[in-house]
C-alpha positions as CSV (number, residue, x, y, z in Angstrom):
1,X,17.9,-6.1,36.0
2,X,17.5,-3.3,33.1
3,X,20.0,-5.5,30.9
4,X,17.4,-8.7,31.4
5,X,14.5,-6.4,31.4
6,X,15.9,-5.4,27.4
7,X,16.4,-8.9,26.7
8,X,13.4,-9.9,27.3
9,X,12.0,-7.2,25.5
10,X,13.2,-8.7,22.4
11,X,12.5,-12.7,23.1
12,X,9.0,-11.3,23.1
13,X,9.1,-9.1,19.8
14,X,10.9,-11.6,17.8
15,X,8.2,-14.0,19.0
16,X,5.2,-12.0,17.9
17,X,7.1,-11.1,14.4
18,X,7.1,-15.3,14.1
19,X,3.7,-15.4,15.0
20,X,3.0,-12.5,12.4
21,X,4.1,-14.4,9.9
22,X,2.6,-17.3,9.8
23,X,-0.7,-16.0,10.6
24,X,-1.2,-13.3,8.3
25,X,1.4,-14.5,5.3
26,X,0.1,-17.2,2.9
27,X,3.1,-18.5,0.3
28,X,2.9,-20.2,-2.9
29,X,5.3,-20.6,-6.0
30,X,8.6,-21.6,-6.4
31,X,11.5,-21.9,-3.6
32,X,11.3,-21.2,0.1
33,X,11.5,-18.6,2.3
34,X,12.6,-18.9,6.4
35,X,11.4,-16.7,8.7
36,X,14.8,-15.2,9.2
37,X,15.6,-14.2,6.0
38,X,15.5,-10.9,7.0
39,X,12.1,-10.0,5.1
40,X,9.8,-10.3,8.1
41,X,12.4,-10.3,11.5
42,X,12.8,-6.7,11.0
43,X,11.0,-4.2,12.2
44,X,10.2,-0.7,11.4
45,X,7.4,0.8,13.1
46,X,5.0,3.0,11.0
47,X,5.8,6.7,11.0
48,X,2.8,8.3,13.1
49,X,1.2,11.5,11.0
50,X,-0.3,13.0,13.7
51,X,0.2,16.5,13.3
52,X,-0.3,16.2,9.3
53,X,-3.6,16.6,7.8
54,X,-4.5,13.9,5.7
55,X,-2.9,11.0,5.2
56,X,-0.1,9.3,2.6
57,X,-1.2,6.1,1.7
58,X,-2.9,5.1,-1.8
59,X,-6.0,3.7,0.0
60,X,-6.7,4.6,3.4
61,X,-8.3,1.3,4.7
62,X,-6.4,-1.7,4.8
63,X,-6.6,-4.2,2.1
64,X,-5.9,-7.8,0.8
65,X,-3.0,-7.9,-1.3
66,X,-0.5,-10.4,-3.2
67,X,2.9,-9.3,-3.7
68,X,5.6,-11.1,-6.1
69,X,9.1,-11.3,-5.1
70,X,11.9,-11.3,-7.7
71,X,12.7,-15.0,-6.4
72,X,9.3,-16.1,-7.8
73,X,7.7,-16.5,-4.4
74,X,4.2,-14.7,-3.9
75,X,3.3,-14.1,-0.6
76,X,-0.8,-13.4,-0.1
77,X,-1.3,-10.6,2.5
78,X,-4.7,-10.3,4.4
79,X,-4.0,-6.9,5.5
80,X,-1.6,-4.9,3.8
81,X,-1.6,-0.7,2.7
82,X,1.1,1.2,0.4
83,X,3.2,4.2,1.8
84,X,3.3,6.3,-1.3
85,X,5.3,9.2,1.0
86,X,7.7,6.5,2.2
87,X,7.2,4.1,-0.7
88,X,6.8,1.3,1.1
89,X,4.1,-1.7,2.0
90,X,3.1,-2.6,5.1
91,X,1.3,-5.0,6.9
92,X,-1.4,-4.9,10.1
93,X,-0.9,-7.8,13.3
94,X,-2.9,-6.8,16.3
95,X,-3.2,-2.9,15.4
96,X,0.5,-2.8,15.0
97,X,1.9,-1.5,11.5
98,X,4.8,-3.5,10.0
99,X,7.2,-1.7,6.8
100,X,8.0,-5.0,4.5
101,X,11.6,-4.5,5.3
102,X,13.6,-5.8,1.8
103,X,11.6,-3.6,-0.7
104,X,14.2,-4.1,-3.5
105,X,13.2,-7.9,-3.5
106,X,9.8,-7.3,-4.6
107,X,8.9,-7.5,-8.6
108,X,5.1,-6.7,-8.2
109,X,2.5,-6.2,-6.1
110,X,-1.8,-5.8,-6.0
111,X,-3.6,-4.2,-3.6
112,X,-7.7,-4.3,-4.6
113,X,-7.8,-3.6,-8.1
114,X,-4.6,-1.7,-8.5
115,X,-1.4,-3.9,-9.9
116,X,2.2,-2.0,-8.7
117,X,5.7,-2.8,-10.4
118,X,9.2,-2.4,-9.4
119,X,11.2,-0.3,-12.5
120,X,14.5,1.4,-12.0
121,X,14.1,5.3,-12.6
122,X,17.0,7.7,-12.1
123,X,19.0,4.9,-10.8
124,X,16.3,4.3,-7.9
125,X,14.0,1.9,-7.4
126,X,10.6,2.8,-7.3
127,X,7.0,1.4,-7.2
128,X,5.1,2.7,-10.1
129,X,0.7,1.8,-11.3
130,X,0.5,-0.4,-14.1
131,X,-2.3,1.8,-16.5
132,X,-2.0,-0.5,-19.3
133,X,0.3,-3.3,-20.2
134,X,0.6,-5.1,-23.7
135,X,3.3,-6.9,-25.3
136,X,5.0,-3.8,-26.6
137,X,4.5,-1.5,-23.6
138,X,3.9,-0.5,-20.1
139,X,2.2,2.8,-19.4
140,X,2.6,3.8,-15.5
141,X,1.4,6.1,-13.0
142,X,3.9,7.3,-10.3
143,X,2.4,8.8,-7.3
144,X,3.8,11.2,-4.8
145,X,2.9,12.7,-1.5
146,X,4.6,16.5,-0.5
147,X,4.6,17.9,2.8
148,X,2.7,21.3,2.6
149,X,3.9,23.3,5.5
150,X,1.2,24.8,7.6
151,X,1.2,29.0,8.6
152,X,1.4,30.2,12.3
153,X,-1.1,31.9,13.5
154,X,-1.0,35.2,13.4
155,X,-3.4,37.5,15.2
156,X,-6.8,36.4,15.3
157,X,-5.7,34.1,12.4
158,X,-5.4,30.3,14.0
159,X,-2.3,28.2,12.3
160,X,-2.7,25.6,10.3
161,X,-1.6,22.1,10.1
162,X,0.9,20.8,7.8
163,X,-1.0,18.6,5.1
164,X,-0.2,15.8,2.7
165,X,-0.8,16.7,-1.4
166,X,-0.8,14.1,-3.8
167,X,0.3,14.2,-6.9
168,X,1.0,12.1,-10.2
169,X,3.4,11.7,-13.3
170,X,3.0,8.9,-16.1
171,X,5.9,7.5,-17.8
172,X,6.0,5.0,-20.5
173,X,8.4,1.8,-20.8
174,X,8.7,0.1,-24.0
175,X,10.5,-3.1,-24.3
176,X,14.1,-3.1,-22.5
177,X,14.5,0.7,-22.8
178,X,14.6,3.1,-20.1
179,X,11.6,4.7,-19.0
180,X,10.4,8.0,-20.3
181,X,8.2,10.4,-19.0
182,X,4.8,11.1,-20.7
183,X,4.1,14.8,-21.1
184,X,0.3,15.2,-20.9
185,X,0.4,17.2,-24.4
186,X,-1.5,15.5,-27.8
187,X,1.5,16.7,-29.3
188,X,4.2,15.0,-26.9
189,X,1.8,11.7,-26.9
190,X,1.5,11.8,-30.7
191,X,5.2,11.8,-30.9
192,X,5.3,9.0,-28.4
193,X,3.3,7.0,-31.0
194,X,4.8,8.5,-34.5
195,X,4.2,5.5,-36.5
196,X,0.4,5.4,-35.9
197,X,0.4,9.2,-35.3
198,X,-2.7,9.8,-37.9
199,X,-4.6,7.2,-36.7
200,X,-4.3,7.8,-32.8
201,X,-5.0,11.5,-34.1
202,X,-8.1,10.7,-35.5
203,X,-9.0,9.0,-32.6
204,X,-9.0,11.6,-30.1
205,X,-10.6,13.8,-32.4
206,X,-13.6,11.7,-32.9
207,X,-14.1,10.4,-29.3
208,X,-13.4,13.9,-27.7
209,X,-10.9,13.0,-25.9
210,X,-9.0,15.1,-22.9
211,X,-5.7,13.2,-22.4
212,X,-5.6,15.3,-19.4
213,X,-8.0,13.2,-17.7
214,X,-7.0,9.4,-16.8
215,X,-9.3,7.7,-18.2
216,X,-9.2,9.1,-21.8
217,X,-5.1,9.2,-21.5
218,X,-5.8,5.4,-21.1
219,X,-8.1,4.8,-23.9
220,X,-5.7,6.2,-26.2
221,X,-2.5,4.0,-24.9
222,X,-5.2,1.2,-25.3
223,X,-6.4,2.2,-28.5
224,X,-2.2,2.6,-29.9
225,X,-1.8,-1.0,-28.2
226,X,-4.4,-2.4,-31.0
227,X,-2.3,-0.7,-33.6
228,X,1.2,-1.9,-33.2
Protein backbone atom coordinates (compact mmCIF):
# COMPACT_ATOMS: atom_id res chain seq x y z
CA UNK A 1 0.00 0.00 0.00
CA UNK A 2 2.82 2.64 1.03
CA UNK A 3 4.78 1.53 -2.22
CA UNK A 4 1.46 2.49 -4.44
CA UNK A 5 0.71 5.28 -2.18
CA UNK A 6 4.55 6.82 -3.30
CA UNK A 7 3.84 5.98 -6.82
CA UNK A 8 1.14 7.74 -7.00
CA UNK A 9 2.55 10.52 -5.39
CA UNK A 10 4.75 11.06 -8.32
CA UNK A 11 2.04 10.26 -11.39
CA UNK A 12 0.44 13.35 -9.83
CA UNK A 13 3.58 15.69 -9.51
CA UNK A 14 4.97 14.86 -12.81
CA UNK A 15 1.45 15.69 -14.00
CA UNK A 16 1.16 19.13 -12.49
CA UNK A 17 5.01 19.98 -13.63
CA UNK A 18 3.37 19.13 -17.42
CA UNK A 19 0.60 21.25 -16.73
CA UNK A 20 3.08 24.00 -15.31
CA UNK A 21 4.60 24.18 -18.38
CA UNK A 22 2.44 24.71 -20.72
CA UNK A 23 0.46 27.06 -18.82
CA UNK A 24 2.84 29.46 -17.57
CA UNK A 25 5.81 28.98 -20.40
CA UNK A 26 5.37 30.79 -23.74
CA UNK A 27 8.33 29.64 -26.46
CA UNK A 28 9.62 31.33 -29.43
CA UNK A 29 12.91 31.14 -31.54
CA UNK A 30 14.76 28.68 -32.99
CA UNK A 31 14.68 24.67 -32.21
CA UNK A 32 12.41 22.80 -29.75
CA UNK A 33 12.23 21.96 -26.50
CA UNK A 34 10.16 18.59 -24.92
CA UNK A 35 8.92 18.72 -21.69
CA UNK A 36 11.34 16.10 -20.59
CA UNK A 37 14.33 17.61 -21.30
CA UNK A 38 15.08 17.85 -17.98
CA UNK A 39 14.59 21.79 -17.70
CA UNK A 40 11.13 21.71 -16.26
CA UNK A 41 10.55 17.79 -14.91
CA UNK A 42 12.73 18.54 -12.07
CA UNK A 43 11.88 19.84 -9.12
CA UNK A 44 13.52 21.73 -6.38
CA UNK A 45 11.33 23.24 -3.95
CA UNK A 46 12.12 26.88 -2.78
CA UNK A 47 14.23 27.09 0.29
CA UNK A 48 11.72 28.49 3.05
CA UNK A 49 13.53 31.70 5.02
CA UNK A 50 11.46 31.66 7.72
CA UNK A 51 13.62 32.26 10.59
CA UNK A 52 15.76 35.04 8.43
CA UNK A 53 14.82 38.52 8.45
CA UNK A 54 14.42 39.80 5.14
CA UNK A 55 14.53 38.19 2.18
CA UNK A 56 17.08 37.17 -0.83
CA UNK A 57 15.62 37.85 -3.88
CA UNK A 58 16.38 40.95 -6.30
CA UNK A 59 12.70 41.95 -6.30
CA UNK A 60 10.43 40.68 -3.81
CA UNK A 61 7.19 40.43 -5.83
CA UNK A 62 6.97 38.20 -8.60
CA UNK A 63 7.45 39.43 -12.04
CA UNK A 64 7.15 38.80 -15.89
CA UNK A 65 10.30 37.76 -17.30
CA UNK A 66 11.96 36.38 -20.68
CA UNK A 67 14.92 34.25 -20.38
CA UNK A 68 17.35 33.20 -23.38
CA UNK A 69 18.77 29.85 -23.42
CA UNK A 70 22.19 29.25 -25.09
CA UNK A 71 20.24 27.04 -27.70
CA UNK A 72 18.56 30.14 -28.95
CA UNK A 73 15.20 29.36 -27.47
CA UNK A 74 13.44 32.16 -25.27
CA UNK A 75 11.05 31.07 -23.04
CA UNK A 76 8.47 34.15 -21.77
CA UNK A 77 7.73 33.63 -18.01
CA UNK A 78 4.46 35.13 -16.48
CA UNK A 79 5.66 34.77 -13.05
CA UNK A 80 9.21 34.37 -12.40
CA UNK A 81 11.78 35.96 -9.27
CA UNK A 82 15.76 35.62 -9.03
CA UNK A 83 17.45 33.94 -6.01
CA UNK A 84 20.46 36.10 -5.71
CA UNK A 85 21.49 33.90 -2.34
CA UNK A 86 21.06 30.76 -4.32
CA UNK A 87 21.56 32.25 -7.77
CA UNK A 88 18.96 30.88 -9.27
CA UNK A 89 15.33 31.75 -11.10
CA UNK A 90 12.27 30.53 -10.34
CA UNK A 91 8.95 30.30 -11.29
CA UNK A 92 5.22 30.48 -9.42
CA UNK A 93 2.21 27.54 -10.36
CA UNK A 94 -0.53 27.53 -7.82
CA UNK A 95 1.59 29.21 -4.86
CA UNK A 96 4.12 26.60 -5.41
CA UNK A 97 7.86 27.91 -6.13
CA UNK A 98 9.71 26.08 -8.89
CA UNK A 99 14.11 26.50 -9.16
CA UNK A 100 14.64 26.52 -13.23
CA UNK A 101 16.57 23.33 -12.77
CA UNK A 102 19.53 23.54 -15.81
CA UNK A 103 20.93 27.07 -14.91
CA UNK A 104 24.11 26.61 -17.01
CA UNK A 105 21.78 26.54 -20.17
CA UNK A 106 20.66 29.97 -19.80
CA UNK A 107 22.54 32.95 -21.84
CA UNK A 108 20.38 35.83 -20.51
CA UNK A 109 17.53 36.73 -18.82
CA UNK A 110 15.01 40.11 -17.98
CA UNK A 111 13.03 40.40 -15.17
CA UNK A 112 11.11 44.20 -15.30
CA UNK A 113 13.55 46.49 -16.33
CA UNK A 114 16.66 44.66 -15.25
CA UNK A 115 18.63 42.46 -18.26
CA UNK A 116 20.95 39.48 -16.36
CA UNK A 117 23.82 37.57 -18.25
CA UNK A 118 25.54 34.35 -17.86
CA UNK A 119 29.76 35.12 -17.77
CA UNK A 120 32.22 32.66 -16.39
CA UNK A 121 34.04 34.16 -13.24
CA UNK A 122 36.63 32.22 -11.25
CA UNK A 123 35.81 29.22 -13.28
CA UNK A 124 31.97 29.52 -12.09
CA UNK A 125 29.14 30.43 -13.72
CA UNK A 126 27.38 33.20 -12.47
CA UNK A 127 24.41 35.63 -13.21
CA UNK A 128 25.65 39.11 -13.31
CA UNK A 129 23.35 42.98 -14.21
CA UNK A 130 24.04 44.31 -17.44
CA UNK A 131 24.87 48.41 -16.35
CA UNK A 132 25.78 49.31 -19.76
CA UNK A 133 26.60 47.41 -22.93
CA UNK A 134 28.24 48.73 -26.19
CA UNK A 135 30.19 47.21 -28.76
CA UNK A 136 33.40 47.39 -26.94
CA UNK A 137 32.21 46.51 -23.46
CA UNK A 138 30.00 45.24 -20.79
CA UNK A 139 29.95 46.86 -17.46
CA UNK A 140 28.12 44.45 -14.65
CA UNK A 141 26.77 44.42 -11.30
CA UNK A 142 27.08 41.23 -9.25
CA UNK A 143 24.87 40.98 -6.38
CA UNK A 144 25.23 38.96 -3.24
CA UNK A 145 23.17 38.10 -0.20
CA UNK A 146 25.23 37.05 3.35
CA UNK A 147 23.67 35.38 6.19
CA UNK A 148 24.25 37.75 9.26
CA UNK A 149 23.96 35.56 12.23
CA UNK A 150 21.58 36.81 14.85
CA UNK A 151 22.77 37.19 18.97
CA UNK A 152 20.97 35.11 21.80
CA UNK A 153 19.42 36.70 24.15
CA UNK A 154 21.01 37.48 26.97
CA UNK A 155 19.38 38.77 30.13
CA UNK A 156 16.71 41.04 29.58
CA UNK A 157 18.26 41.40 26.02
CA UNK A 158 15.76 39.38 23.48
CA UNK A 159 17.83 37.45 20.51
CA UNK A 160 17.77 38.38 17.34
CA UNK A 161 17.04 36.83 14.00
CA UNK A 162 19.50 35.94 11.56
CA UNK A 163 19.12 38.52 8.55
CA UNK A 164 19.86 38.66 4.85
CA UNK A 165 22.56 41.77 3.77
CA UNK A 166 22.98 42.59 0.26
CA UNK A 167 25.70 43.58 -1.24
CA UNK A 168 27.34 44.49 -4.73
CA UNK A 169 30.69 44.37 -6.91
CA UNK A 170 31.03 45.72 -10.57
CA UNK A 171 33.27 44.15 -13.00
CA UNK A 172 34.03 45.04 -16.47
CA UNK A 173 34.26 42.63 -19.63
CA UNK A 174 35.81 43.92 -22.70
CA UNK A 175 35.66 41.95 -25.82
CA UNK A 176 36.80 38.11 -25.31
CA UNK A 177 38.90 38.84 -22.26
CA UNK A 178 38.27 37.68 -18.86
CA UNK A 179 36.37 39.72 -16.61
CA UNK A 180 37.96 42.22 -14.24
CA UNK A 181 36.79 43.75 -11.30
CA UNK A 182 36.06 47.50 -11.13
CA UNK A 183 37.47 49.12 -8.03
CA UNK A 184 35.19 52.07 -7.16
CA UNK A 185 38.47 54.50 -7.15
CA UNK A 186 38.72 57.56 -10.03
CA UNK A 187 42.05 56.38 -10.03
CA UNK A 188 41.40 52.50 -10.68
CA UNK A 189 38.43 53.59 -13.28
CA UNK A 190 40.82 56.10 -14.96
CA UNK A 191 43.22 53.33 -15.52
CA UNK A 192 40.42 51.22 -16.79
CA UNK A 193 39.99 53.77 -19.48
CA UNK A 194 43.82 55.01 -20.08
CA UNK A 195 43.45 55.93 -23.53
CA UNK A 196 40.63 58.55 -22.90
CA UNK A 197 41.88 59.08 -19.34
CA UNK A 198 41.97 63.11 -19.73
CA UNK A 199 38.83 63.33 -21.23
CA UNK A 200 36.72 60.91 -18.85
CA UNK A 201 38.77 63.07 -16.14
CA UNK A 202 37.45 66.14 -17.27
CA UNK A 203 34.23 64.71 -17.13
CA UNK A 204 33.80 63.86 -13.75
CA UNK A 205 35.26 66.97 -12.76
CA UNK A 206 32.74 69.13 -14.51
CA UNK A 207 29.54 67.08 -13.76
CA UNK A 208 30.55 66.36 -10.12
CA UNK A 209 30.48 63.11 -10.26
CA UNK A 210 30.61 60.43 -7.19
CA UNK A 211 31.59 57.09 -8.96
CA UNK A 212 30.58 55.79 -5.66
CA UNK A 213 27.05 56.13 -6.44
CA UNK A 214 25.47 53.98 -9.35
CA UNK A 215 24.21 56.20 -11.29
CA UNK A 216 27.18 58.55 -11.80
CA UNK A 217 29.57 55.16 -12.08
CA UNK A 218 27.25 54.66 -15.08
CA UNK A 219 27.36 57.92 -16.69
CA UNK A 220 30.96 57.72 -16.85
CA UNK A 221 31.08 54.03 -18.53
CA UNK A 222 28.41 55.68 -20.81
CA UNK A 223 30.19 58.73 -21.32
CA UNK A 224 33.90 56.44 -22.21
CA UNK A 225 31.53 54.28 -24.50
CA UNK A 226 31.05 57.61 -26.82
CA UNK A 227 34.80 57.87 -26.81
CA UNK A 228 36.15 54.66 -28.01
Amino acid sequence: MKKQSITLFYLLFFVSINVFSQQDLTFSGNGEINFNSGYFTKYVSSVEYKKIDGNPYLFENWSSGLIKLKSGMELKIESCKYDIYEDMLMFLKDEVSLYFSNPEDIDRFTIGTSDFINLKLDKKNDFFEILVEVKDFILLKKYKYDIIKGKESVGIIQATNDKFKISCKYYLKKGNAEIVKVKIKEKDILELMNDKKQEVRNYIIDNKLNLKEENDLVAVFKFYSTLV
